[in-house]
Gaussian input, Z-matrix of N, CA and C with variables (Angstrom, degrees):
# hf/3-21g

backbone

0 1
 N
 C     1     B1
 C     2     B2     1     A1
 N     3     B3     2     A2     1     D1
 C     4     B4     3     A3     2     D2
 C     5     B5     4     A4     3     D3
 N     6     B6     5     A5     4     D4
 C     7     B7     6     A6     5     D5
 C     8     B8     7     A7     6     D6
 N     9     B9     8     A8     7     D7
 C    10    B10     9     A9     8     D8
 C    11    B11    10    A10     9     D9
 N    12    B12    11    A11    10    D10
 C    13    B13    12    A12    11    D11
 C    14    B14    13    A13    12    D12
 N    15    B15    14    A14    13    D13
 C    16    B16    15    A15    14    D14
 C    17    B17    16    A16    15    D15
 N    18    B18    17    A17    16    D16
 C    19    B19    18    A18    17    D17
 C    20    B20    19    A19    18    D18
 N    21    B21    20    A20    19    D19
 C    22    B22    21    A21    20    D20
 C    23    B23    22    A22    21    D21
 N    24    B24    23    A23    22    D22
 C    25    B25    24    A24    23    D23
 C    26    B26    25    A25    24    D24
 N    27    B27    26    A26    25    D25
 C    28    B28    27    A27    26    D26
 C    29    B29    28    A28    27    D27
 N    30    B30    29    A29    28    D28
 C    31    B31    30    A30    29    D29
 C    32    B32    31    A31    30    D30
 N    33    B33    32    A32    31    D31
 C    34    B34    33    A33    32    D32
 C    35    B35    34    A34    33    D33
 N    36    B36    35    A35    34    D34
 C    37    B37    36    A36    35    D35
 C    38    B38    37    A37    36    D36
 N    39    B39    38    A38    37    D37
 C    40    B40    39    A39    38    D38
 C    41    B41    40    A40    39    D39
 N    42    B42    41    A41    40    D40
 C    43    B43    42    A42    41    D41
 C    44    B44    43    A43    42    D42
 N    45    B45    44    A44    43    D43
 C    46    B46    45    A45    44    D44
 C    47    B47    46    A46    45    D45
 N    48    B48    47    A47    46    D46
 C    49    B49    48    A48    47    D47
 C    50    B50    49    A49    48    D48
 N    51    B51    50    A50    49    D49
 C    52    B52    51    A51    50    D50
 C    53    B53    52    A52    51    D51
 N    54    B54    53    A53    52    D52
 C    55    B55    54    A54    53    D53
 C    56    B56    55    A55    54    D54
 N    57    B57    56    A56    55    D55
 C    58    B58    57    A57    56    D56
 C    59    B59    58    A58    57    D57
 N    60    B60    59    A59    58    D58
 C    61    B61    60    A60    59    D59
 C    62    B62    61    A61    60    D60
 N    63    B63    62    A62    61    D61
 C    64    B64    63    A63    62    D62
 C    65    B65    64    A64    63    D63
 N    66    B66    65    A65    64    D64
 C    67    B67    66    A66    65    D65
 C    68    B68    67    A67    66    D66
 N    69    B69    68    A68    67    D67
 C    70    B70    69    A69    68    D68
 C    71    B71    70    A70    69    D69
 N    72    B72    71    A71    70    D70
 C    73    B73    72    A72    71    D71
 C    74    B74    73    A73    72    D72
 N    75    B75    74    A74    73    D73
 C    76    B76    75    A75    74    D74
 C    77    B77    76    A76    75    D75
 N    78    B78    77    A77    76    D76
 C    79    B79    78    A78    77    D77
 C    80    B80    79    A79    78    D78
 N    81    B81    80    A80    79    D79
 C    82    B82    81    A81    80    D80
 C    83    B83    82    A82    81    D81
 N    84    B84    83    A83    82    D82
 C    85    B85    84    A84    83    D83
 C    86    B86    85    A85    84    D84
 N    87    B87    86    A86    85    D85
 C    88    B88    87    A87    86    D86
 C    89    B89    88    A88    87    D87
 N    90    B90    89    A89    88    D88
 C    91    B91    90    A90    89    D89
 C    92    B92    91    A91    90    D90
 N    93    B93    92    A92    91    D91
 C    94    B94    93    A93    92    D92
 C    95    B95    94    A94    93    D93
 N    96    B96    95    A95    94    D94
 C    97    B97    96    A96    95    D95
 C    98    B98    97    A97    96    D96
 N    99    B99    98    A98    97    D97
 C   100   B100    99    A99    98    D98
 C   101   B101   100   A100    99    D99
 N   102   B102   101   A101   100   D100
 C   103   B103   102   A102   101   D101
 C   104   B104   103   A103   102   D102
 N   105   B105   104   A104   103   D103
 C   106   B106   105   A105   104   D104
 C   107   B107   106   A106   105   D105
 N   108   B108   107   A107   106   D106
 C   109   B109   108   A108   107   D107
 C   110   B110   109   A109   108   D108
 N   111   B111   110   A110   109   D109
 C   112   B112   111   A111   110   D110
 C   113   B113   112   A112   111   D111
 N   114   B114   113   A113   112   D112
 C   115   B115   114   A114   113   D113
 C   116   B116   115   A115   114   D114
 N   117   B117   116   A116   115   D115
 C   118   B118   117   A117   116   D116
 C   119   B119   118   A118   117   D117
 N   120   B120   119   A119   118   D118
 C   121   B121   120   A120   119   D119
 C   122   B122   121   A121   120   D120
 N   123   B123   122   A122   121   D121
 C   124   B124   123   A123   122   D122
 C   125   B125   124   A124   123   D123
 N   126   B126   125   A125   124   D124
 C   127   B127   126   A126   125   D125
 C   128   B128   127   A127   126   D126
 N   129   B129   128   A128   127   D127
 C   130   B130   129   A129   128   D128
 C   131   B131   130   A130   129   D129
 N   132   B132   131   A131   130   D130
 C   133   B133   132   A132   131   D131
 C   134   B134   133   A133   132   D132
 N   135   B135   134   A134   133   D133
 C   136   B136   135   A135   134   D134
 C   137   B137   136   A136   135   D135
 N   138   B138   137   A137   136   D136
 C   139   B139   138   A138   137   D137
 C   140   B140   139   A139   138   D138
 N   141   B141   140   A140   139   D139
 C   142   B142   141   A141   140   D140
 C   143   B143   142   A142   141   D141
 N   144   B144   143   A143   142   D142
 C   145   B145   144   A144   143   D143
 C   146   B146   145   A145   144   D144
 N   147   B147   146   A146   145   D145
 C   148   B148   147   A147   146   D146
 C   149   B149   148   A148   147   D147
 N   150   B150   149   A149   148   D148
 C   151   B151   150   A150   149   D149
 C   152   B152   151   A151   150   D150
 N   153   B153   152   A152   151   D151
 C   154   B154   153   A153   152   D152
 C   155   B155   154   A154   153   D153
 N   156   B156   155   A155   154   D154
 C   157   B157   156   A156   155   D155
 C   158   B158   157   A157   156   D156
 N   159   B159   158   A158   157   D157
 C   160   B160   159   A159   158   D158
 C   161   B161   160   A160   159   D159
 N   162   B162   161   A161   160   D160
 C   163   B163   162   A162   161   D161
 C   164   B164   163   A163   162   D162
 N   165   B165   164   A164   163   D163
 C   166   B166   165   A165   164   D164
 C   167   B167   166   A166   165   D165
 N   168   B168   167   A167   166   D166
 C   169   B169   168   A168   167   D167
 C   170   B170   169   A169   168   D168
 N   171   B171   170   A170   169   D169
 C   172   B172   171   A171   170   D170
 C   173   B173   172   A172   171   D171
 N   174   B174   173   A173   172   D172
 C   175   B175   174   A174   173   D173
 C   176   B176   175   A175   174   D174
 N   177   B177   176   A176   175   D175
 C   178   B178   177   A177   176   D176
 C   179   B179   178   A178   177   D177
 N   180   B180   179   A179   178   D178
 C   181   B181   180   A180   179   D179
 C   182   B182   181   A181   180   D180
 N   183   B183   182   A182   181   D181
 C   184   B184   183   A183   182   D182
 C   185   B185   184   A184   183   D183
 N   186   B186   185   A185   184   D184
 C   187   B187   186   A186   185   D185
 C   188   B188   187   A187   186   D186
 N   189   B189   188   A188   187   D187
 C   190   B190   189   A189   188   D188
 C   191   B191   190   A190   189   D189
 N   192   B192   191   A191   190   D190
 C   193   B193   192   A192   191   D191
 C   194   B194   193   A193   192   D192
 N   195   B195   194   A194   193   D193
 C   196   B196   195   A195   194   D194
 C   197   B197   196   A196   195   D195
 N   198   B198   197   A197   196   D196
 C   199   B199   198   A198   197   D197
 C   200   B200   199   A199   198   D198
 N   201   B201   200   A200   199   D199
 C   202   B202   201   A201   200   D200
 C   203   B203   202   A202   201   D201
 N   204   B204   203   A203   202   D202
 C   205   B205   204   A204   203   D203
 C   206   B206   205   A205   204   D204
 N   207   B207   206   A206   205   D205
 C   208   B208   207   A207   206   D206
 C   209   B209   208   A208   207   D207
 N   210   B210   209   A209   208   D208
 C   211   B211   210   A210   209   D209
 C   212   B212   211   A211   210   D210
 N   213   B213   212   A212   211   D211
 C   214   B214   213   A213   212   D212
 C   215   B215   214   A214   213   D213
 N   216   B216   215   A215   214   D214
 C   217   B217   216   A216   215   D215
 C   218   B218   217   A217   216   D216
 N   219   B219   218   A218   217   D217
 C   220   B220   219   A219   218   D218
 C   221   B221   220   A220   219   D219
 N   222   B222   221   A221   220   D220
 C   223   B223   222   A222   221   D221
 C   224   B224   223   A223   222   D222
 N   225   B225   224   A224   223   D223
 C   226   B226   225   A225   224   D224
 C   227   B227   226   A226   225   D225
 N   228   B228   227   A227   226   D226
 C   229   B229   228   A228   227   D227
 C   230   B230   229   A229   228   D228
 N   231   B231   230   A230   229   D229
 C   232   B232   231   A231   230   D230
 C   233   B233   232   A232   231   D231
 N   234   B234   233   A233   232   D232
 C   235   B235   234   A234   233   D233
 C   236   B236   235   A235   234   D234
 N   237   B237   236   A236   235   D235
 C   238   B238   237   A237   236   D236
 C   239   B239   238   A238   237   D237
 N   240   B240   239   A239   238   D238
 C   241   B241   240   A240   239   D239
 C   242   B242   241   A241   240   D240
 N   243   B243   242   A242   241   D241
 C   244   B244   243   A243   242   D242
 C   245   B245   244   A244   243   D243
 N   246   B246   245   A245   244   D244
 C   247   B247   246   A246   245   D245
 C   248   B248   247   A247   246   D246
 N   249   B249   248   A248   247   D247
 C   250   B250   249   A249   248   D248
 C   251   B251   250   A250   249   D249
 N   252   B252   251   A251   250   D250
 C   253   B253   252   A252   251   D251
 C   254   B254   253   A253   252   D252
 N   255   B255   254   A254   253   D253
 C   256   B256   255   A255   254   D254
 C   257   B257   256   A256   255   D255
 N   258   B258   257   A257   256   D256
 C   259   B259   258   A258   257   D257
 C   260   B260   259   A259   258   D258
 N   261   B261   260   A260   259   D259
 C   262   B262   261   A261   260   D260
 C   263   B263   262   A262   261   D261
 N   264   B264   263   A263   262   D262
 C   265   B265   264   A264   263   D263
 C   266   B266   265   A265   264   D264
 N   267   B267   266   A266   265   D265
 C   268   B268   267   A267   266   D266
 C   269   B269   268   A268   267   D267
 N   270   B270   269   A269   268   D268
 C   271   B271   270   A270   269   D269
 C   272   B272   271   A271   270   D270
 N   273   B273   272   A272   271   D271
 C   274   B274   273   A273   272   D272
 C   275   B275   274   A274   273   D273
 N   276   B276   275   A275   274   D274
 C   277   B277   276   A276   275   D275
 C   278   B278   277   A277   276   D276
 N   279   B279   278   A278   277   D277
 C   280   B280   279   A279   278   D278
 C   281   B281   280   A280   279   D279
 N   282   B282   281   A281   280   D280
 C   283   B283   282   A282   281   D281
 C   284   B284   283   A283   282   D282
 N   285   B285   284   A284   283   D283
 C   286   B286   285   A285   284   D284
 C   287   B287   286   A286   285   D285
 N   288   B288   287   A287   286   D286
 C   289   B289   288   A288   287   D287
 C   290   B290   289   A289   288   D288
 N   291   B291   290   A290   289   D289
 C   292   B292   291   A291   290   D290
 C   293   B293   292   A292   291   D291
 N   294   B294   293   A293   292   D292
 C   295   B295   294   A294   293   D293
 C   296   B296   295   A295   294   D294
 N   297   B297   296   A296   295   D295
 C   298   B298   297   A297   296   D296
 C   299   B299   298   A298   297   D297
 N   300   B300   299   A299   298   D298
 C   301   B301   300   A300   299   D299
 C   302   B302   301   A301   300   D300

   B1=1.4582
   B2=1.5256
   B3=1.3786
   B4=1.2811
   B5=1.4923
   B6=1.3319
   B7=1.8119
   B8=1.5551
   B9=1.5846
   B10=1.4193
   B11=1.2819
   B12=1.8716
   B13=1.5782
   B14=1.3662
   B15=1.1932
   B16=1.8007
   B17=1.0318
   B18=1.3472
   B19=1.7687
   B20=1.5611
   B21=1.7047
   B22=1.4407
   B23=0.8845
   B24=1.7136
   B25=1.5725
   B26=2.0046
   B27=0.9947
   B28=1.7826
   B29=1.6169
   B30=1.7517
   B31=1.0742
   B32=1.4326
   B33=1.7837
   B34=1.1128
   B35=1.3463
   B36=1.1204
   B37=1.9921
   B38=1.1544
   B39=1.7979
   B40=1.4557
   B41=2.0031
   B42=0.9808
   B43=1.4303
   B44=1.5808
   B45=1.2178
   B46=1.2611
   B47=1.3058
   B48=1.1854
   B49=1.3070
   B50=1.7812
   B51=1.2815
   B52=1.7923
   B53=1.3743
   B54=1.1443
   B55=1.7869
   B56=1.9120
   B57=2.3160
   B58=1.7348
   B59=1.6036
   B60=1.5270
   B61=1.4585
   B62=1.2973
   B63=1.1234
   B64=1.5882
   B65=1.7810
   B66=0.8905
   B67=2.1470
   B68=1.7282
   B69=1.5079
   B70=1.3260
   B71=1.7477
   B72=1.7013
   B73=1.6911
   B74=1.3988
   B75=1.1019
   B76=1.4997
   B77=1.5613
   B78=0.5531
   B79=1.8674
   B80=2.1624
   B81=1.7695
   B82=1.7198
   B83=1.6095
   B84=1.0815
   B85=1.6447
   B86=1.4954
   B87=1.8797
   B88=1.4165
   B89=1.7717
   B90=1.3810
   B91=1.4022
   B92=1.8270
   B93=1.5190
   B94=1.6702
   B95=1.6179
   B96=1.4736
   B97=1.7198
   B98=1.5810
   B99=0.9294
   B100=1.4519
   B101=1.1933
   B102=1.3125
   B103=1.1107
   B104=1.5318
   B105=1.7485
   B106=1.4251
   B107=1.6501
   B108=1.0617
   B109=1.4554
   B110=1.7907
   B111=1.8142
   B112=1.2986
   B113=1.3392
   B114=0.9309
   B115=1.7029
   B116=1.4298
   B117=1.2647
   B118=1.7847
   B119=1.8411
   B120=1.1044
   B121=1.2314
   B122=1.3653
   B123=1.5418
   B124=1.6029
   B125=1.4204
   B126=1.5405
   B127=1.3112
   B128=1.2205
   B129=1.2538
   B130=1.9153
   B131=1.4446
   B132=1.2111
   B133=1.8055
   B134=1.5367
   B135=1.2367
   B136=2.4486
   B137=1.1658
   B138=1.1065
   B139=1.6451
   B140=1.5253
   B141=1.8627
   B142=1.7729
   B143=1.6331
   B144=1.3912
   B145=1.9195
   B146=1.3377
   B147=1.2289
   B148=1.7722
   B149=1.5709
   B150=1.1742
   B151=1.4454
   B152=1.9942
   B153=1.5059
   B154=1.2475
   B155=1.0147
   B156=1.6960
   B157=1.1170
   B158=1.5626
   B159=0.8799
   B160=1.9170
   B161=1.6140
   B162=1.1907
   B163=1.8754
   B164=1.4948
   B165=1.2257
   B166=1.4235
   B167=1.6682
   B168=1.7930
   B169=1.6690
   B170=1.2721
   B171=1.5898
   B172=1.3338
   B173=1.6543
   B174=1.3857
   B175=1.5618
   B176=0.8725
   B177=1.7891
   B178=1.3687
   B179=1.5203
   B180=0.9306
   B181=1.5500
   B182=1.5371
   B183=1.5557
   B184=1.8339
   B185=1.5231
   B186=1.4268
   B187=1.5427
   B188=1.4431
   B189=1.2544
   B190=1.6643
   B191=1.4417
   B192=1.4758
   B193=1.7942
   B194=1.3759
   B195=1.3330
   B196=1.9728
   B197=1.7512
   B198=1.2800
   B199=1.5591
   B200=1.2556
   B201=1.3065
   B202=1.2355
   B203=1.5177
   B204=1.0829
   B205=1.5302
   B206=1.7645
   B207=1.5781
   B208=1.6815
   B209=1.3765
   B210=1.7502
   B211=1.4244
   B212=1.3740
   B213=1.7358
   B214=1.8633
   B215=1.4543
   B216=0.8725
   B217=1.8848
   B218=1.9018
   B219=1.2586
   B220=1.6579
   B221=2.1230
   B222=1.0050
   B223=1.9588
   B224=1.3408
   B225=1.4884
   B226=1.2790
   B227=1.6476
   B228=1.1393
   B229=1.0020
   B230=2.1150
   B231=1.2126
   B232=1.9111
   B233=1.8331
   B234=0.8546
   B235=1.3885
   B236=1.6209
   B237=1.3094
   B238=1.5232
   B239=1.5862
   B240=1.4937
   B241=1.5810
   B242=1.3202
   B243=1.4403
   B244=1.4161
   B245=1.8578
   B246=1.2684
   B247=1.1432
   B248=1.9914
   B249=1.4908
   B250=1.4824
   B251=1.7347
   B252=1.4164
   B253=1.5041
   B254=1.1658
   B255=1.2921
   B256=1.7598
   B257=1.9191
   B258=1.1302
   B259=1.5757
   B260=1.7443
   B261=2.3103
   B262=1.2291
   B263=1.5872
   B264=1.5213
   B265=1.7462
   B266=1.7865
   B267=1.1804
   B268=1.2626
   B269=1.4010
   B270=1.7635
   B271=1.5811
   B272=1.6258
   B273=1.1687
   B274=1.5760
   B275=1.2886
   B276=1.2055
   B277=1.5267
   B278=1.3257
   B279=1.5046
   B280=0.9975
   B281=1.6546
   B282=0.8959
   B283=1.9169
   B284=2.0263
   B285=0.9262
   B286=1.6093
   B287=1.6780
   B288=1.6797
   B289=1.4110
   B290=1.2919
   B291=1.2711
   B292=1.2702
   B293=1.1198
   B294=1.4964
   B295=1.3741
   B296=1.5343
   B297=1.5491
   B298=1.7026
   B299=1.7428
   B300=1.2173
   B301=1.1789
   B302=1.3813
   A1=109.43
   A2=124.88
   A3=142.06
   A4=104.15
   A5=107.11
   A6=120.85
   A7=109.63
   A8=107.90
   A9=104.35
   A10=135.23
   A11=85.36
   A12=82.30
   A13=130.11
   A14=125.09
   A15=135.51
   A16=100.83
   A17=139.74
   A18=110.43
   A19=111.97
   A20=119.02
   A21=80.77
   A22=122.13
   A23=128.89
   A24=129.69
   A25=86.98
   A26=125.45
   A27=137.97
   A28=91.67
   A29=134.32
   A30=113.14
   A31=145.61
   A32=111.11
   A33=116.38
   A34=121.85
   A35=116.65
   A36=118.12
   A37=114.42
   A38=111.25
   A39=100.68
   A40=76.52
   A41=133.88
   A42=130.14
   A43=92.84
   A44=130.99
   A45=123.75
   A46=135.53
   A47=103.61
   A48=137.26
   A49=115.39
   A50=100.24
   A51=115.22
   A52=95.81
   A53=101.80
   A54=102.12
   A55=97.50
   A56=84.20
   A57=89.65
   A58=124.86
   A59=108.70
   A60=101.11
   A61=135.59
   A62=130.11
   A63=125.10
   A64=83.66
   A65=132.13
   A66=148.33
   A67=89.69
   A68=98.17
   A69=100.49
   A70=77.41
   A71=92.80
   A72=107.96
   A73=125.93
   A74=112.82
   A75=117.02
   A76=109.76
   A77=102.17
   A78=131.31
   A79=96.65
   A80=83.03
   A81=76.81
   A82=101.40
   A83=117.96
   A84=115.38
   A85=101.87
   A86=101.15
   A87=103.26
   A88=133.52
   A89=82.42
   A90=111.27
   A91=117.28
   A92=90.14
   A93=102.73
   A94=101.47
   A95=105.20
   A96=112.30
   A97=106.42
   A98=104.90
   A99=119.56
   A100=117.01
   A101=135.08
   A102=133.83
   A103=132.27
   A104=111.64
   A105=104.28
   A106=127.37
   A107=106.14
   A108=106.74
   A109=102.09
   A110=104.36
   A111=132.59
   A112=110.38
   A113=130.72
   A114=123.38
   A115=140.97
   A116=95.61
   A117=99.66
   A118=81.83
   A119=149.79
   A120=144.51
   A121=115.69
   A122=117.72
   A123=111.04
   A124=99.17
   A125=140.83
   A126=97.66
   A127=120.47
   A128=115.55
   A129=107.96
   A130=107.64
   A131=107.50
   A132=112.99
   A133=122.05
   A134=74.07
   A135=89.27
   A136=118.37
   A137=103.78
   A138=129.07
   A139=116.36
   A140=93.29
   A141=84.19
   A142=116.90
   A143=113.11
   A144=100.81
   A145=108.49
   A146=128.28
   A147=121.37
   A148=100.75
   A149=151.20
   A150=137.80
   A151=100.96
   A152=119.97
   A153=109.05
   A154=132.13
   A155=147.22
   A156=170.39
   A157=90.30
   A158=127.03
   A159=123.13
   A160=86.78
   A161=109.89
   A162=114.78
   A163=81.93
   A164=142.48
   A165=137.03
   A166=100.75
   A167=112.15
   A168=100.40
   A169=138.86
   A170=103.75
   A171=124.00
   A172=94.88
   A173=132.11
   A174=110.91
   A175=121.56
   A176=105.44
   A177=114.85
   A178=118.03
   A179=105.58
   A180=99.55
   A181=97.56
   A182=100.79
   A183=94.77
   A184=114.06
   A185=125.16
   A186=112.16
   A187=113.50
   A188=114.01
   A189=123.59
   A190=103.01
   A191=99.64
   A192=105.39
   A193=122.56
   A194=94.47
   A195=114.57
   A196=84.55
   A197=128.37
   A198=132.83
   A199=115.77
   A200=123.65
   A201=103.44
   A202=129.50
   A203=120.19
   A204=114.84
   A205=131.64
   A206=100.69
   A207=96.25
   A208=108.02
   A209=118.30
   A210=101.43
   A211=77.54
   A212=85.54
   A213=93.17
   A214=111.04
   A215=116.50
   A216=130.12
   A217=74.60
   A218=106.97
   A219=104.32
   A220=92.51
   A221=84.14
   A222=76.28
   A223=114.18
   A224=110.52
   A225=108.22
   A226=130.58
   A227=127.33
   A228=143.10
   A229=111.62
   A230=92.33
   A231=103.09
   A232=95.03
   A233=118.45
   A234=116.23
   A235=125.89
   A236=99.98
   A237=99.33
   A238=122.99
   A239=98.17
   A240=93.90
   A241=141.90
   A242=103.88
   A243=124.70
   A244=108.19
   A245=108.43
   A246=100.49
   A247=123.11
   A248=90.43
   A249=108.70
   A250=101.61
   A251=113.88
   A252=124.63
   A253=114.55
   A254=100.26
   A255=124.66
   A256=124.90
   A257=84.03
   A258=93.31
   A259=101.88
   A260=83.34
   A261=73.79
   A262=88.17
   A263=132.25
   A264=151.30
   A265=89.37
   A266=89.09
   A267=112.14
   A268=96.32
   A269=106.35
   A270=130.55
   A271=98.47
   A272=106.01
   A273=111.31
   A274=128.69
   A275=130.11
   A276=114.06
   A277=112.63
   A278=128.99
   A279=128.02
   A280=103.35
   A281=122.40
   A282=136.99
   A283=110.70
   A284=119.24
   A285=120.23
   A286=96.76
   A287=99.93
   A288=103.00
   A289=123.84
   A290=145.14
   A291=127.59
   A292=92.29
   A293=129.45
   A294=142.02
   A295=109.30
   A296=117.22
   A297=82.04
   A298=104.59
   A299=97.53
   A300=113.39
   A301=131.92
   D1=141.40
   D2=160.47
   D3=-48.38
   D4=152.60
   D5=152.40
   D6=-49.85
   D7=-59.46
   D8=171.73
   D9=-27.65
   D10=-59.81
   D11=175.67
   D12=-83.88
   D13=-8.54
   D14=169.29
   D15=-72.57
   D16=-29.84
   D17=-167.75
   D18=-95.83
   D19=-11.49
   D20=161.32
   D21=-95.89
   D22=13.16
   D23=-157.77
   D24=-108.41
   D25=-10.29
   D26=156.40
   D27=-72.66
   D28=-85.98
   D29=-177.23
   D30=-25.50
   D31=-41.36
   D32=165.11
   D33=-79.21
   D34=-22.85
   D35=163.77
   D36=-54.01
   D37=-44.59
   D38=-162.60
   D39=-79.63
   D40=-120.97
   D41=177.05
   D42=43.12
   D43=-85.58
   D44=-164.31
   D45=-72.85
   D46=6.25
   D47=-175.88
   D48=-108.53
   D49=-27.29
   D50=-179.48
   D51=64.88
   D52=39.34
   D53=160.94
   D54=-62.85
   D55=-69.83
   D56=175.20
   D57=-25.90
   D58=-67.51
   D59=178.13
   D60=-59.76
   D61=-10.38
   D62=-129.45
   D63=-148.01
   D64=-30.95
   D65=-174.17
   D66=-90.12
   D67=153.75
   D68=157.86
   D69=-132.58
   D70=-175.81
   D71=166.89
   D72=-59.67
   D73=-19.45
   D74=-173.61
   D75=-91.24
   D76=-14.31
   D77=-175.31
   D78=-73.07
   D79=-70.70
   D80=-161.89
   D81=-86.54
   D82=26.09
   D83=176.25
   D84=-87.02
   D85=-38.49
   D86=174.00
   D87=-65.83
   D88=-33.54
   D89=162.88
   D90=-38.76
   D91=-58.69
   D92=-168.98
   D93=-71.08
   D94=-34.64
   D95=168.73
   D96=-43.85
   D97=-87.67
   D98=173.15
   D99=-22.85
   D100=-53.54
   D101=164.12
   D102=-63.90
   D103=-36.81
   D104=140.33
   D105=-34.83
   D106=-31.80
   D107=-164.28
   D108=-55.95
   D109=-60.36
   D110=154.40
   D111=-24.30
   D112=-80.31
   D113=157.46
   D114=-18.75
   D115=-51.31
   D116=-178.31
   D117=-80.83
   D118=-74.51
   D119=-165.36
   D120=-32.65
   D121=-59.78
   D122=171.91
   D123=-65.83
   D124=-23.73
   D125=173.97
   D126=-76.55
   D127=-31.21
   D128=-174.92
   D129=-47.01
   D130=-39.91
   D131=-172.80
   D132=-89.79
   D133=8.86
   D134=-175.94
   D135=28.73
   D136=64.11
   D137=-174.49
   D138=-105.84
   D139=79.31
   D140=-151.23
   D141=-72.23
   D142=-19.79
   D143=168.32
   D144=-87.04
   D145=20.55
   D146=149.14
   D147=-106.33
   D148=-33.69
   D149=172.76
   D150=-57.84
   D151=-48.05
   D152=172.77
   D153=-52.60
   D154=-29.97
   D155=-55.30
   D156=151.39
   D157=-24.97
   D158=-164.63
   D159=-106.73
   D160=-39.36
   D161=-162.75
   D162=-79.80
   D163=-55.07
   D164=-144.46
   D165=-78.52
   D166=-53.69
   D167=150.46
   D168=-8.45
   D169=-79.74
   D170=-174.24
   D171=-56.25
   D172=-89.40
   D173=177.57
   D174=17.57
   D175=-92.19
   D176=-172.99
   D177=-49.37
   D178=-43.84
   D179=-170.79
   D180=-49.12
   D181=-58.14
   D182=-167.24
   D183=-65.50
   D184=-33.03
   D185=155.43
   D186=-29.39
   D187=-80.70
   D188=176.26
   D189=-16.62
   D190=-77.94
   D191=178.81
   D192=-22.07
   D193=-64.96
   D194=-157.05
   D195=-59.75
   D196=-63.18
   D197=-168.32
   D198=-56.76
   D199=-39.14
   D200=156.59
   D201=-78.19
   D202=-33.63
   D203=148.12
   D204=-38.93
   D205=-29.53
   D206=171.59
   D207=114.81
   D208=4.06
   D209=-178.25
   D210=-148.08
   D211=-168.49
   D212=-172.28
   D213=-113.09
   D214=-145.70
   D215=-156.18
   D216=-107.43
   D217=-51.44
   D218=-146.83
   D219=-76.85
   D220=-32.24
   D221=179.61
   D222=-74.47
   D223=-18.92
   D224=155.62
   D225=-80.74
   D226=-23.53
   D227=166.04
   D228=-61.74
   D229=-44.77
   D230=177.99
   D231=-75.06
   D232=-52.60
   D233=166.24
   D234=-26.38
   D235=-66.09
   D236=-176.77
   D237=-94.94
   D238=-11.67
   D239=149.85
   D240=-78.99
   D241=-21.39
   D242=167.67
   D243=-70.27
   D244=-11.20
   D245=174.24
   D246=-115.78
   D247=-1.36
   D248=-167.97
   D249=-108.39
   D250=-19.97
   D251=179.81
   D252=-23.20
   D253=-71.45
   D254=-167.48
   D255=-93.49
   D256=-11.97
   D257=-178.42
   D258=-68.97
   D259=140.58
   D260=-170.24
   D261=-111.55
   D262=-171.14
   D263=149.93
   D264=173.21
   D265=-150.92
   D266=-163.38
   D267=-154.90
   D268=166.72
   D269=-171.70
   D270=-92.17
   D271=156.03
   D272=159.17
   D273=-144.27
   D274=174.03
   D275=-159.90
   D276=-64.83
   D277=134.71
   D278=173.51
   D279=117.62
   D280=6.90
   D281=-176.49
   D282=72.90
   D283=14.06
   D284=179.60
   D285=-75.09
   D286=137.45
   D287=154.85
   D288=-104.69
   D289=138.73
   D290=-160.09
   D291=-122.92
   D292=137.87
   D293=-179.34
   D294=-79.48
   D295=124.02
   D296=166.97
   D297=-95.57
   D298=171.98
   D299=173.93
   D300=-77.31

């Protein structure tokens, strides 16, 4: 399945679930926190079907987010590529990208 097609069939889960009703945004931001947490942990332990499962979390959570906020995962996604396109720096040791100015 596409992104497309998972996030509204996630919208209607959480919906059926009263995530929608019952969650506000501030709620599943913590959520996605939290689940970072889950993340950095399977990575220390390279535990690669718990890092998948931690990434697939976090999603959802931010689906949840973005929808109740009023937009989607994917307008957010066109968003920050539209803004990351052209930028130029370079990497440096240690994985940092440094923007130049």
């Amino acid at each position: 399945m596409t992104v497309d097609e998972l996030e509204p069939l996630i919208v209607k889960w959480a919906q059926d679930k009263g995530i929608t009703k019952h969650s506000n945004p501030p709620a599943q931001l913590l959520k996605a926190v939290s689940e970072m947490g889950e993340l950095a942990d399977a990575e220390v332990k390279n535990e690669n079907a718990e890092q998948i499962d931690a990434v697939g979390d976090i999603v959802v959570c931010l689906i949840n987010y973005a929808h109740m906020r009023g937009f989607s995962v994917r307008e957010a996604l066109e968003s920050a590529y539209n803004e990351i396109k052209d930028r130029k720096g370079h990497m440096v040791p240690g994985g940092a990208f440094v923007k130049e100015e």
